[in-house]
N, C-alpha and C positions, 0 to 999 in steps of 0.2 A: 573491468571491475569498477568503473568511475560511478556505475548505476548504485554497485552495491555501499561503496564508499556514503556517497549521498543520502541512501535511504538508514544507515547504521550513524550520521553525524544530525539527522533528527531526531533519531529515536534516541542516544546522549542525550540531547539537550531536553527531550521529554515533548517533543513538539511530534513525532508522528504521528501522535493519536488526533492532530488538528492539520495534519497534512492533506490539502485539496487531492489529492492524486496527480494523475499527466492529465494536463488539458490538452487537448487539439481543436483542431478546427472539428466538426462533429460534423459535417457537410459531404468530407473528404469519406471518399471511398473506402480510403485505406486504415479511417479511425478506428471500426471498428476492433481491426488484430492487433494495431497498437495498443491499446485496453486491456485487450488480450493479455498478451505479452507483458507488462506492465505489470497485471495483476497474477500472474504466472511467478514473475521475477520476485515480488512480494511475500508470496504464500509459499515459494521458496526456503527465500532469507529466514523468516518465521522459523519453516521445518527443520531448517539446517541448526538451527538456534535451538532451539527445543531438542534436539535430539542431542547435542553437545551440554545441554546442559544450562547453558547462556539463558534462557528464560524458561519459565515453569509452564507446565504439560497441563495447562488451561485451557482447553480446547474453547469454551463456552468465550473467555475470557478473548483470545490471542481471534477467535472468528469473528466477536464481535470488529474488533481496530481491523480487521482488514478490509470488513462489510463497509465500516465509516471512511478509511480511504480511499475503497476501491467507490463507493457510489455518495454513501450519505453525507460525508464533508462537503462534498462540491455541490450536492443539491440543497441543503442548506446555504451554503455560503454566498450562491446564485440567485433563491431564493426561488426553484420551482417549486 
């Protein structure tokens, strides 16, 4: 759970919504299902949260921050 730790000690400090996602090397064969996985683990957390109650049932809101760290933070931040 060291993943989920990590991802719940950004979002405290109010910084996930500017979190890069996982970088890898983007070469590597095996990046892709890491991504995967990754953004799996996220959309997760989110649901688990939203359902307990811990965050509000925003859909429009809670897909937008996943869209920004699963793709648009790093493509900004890279500057493609």
């Amino acid at each position: 759970m060291e993943w989920k730790n990590k991802i719940n000690a950004l979002s405290n400090m109010g910084l996930l919504s500017q979190f890069v996602g996982m970088l890898t090397d983007s070469r590597s064969f095996l990046s892709f299902p890491r991504h995967e996985y990754f953004r799996r683990l996220l959309c997760n957390i989110f649901g688990n949260d939203i359902e307990k109650g811990l965050l509000p049932n925003d859909i429009p809101w809670i897909g937008k921050l996943i869209q920004d760290v699963s793709y648009y933070n790093a493509k900004s931040y890279f500057g493609f």
